[in-house]
C-alpha positions as CSV (number, residue, x, y, z in Angstrom):
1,X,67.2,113.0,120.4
2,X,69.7,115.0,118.8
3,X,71.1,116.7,121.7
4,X,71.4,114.2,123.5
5,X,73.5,112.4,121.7
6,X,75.7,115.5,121.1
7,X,75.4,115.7,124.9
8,X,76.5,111.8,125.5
9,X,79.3,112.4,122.5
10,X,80.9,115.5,124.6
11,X,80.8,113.6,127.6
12,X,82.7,110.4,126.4
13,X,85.5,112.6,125.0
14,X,86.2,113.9,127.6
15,X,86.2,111.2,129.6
16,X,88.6,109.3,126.9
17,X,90.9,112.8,126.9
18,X,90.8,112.9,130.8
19,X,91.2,108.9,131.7
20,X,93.8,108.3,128.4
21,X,95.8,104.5,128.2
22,X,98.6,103.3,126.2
23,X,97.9,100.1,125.2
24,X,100.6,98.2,123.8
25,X,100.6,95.3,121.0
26,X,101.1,92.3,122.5
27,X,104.4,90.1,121.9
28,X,102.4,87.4,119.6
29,X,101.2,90.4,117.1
30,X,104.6,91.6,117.0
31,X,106.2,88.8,116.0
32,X,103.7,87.9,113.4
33,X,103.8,91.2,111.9
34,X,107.6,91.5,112.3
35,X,107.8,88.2,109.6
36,X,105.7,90.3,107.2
37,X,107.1,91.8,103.7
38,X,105.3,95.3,103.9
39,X,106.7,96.7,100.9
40,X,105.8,93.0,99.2
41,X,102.1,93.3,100.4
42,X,102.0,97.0,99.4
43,X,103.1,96.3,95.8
44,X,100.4,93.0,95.4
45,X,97.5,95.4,97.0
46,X,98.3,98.6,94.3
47,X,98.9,95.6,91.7
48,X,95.0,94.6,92.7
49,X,93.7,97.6,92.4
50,X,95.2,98.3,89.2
51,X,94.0,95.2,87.8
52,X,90.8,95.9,88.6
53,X,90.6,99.3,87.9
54,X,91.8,98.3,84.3
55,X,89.0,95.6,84.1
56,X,86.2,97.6,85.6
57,X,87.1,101.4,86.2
58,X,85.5,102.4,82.9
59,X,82.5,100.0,83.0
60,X,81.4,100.7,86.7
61,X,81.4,103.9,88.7
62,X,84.1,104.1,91.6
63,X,84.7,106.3,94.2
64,X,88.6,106.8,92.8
65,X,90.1,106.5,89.8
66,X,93.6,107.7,90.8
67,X,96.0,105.6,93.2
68,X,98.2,107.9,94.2
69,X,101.7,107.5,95.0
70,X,102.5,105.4,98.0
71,X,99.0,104.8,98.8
72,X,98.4,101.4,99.9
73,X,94.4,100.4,99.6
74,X,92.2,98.6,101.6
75,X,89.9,97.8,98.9
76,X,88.6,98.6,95.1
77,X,85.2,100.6,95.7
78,X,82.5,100.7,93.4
79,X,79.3,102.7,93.5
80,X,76.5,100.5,92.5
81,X,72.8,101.0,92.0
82,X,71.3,98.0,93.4
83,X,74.6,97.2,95.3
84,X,73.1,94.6,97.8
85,X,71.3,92.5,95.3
86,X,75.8,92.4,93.7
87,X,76.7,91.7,97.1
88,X,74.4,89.2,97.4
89,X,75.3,87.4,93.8
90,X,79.1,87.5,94.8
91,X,78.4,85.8,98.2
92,X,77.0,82.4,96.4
93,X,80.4,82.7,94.4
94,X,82.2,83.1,98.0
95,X,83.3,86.6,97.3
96,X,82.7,88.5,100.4
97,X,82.4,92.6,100.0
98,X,82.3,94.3,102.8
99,X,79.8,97.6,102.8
100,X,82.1,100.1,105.2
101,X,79.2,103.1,104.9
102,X,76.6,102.2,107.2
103,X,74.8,105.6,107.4
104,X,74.1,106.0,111.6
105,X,69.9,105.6,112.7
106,X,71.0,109.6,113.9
107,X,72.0,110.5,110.4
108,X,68.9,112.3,108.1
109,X,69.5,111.2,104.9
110,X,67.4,114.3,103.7
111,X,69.4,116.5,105.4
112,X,73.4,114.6,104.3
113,X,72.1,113.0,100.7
114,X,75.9,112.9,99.7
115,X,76.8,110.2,102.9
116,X,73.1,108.4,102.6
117,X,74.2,107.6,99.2
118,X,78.0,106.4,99.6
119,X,76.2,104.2,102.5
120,X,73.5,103.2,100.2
121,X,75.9,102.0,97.2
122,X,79.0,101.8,97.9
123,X,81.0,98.5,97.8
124,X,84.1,97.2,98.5
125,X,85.9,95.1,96.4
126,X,88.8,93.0,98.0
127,X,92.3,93.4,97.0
128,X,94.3,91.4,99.7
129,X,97.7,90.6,98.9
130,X,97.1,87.1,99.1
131,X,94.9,87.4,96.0
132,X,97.0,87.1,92.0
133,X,96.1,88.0,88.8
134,X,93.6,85.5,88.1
135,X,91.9,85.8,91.2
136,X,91.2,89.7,90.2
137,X,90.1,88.5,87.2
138,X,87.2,86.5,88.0
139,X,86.6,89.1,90.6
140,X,86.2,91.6,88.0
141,X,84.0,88.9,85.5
142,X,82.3,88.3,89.1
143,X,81.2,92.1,89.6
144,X,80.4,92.8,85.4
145,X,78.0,89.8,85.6
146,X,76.5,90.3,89.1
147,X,75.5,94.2,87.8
């Protein structure tokens, strides 16, 4: 029930506040992110998303339309009606969108209607750095034709 997850939640946090551990990166990780070009990778992600949003921002809904300054996104995220059926149509062209709103069994949906529908439609578009021009392109095509 309800209180008892509230119950279990209060008693894990305090746990994790009374038991804390620094946990650091281990040497591999360092060294592989210490060859990476993080300003490079910043500028190809907002270059992604600006692609897209150019392509689709005015023909799909999306949960921003403003990249701010210095913001470096995860993803492009569109709000979609029948977004698993999209999902679904850009996984046989081997574009994989990940949904990052799963709405918790604990959640109502009656009672939070604003997070059961970002976890209902939401979709995330991927912007990796590794990805150019043309690949946000047919991404964009991809996501027009899928909807």
């Amino acid at each position: 029930t309800e209180a008892f997850y509230l119950t279990a939640l209060r008693e894990i946090e305090a746990f994790l506040d009374d038991n804390p551990r620094t946990v650091g990166l281990p040497q591999i990780a360092q060294e592989v992110i210490a060859g990476f070009n993080l300003q490079q990778i910043a500028r190809q992600r907002r270059a992604n998303w600006q692609r897209l949003d150019e392509s689709i921002g005015e023909r799909l809904e999306t949960l921003e339309r403003d990249l701010a300054p210095g913001v470096v996104p995860l993803g492009y995220v569109v709000k979609l009606k029948d977004r698993d059926k999209v999902r679904s149509k850009l996984a046989e062209q081997r574009i994989f969108c990940p949904v990052h709103w799963h709405l918790p069994a604990e959640v109502d949906p009656n009672r939070f209607p604003e997070a059961a529908d970002l976890a209902r439609t939401c979709l995330t578009l991927p912007i990796d750095q590794r990805y150019g021009a043309d690949d946000m392109t047919r991404l964009a095509d991809a996501v027009i034709s899928a909807n």
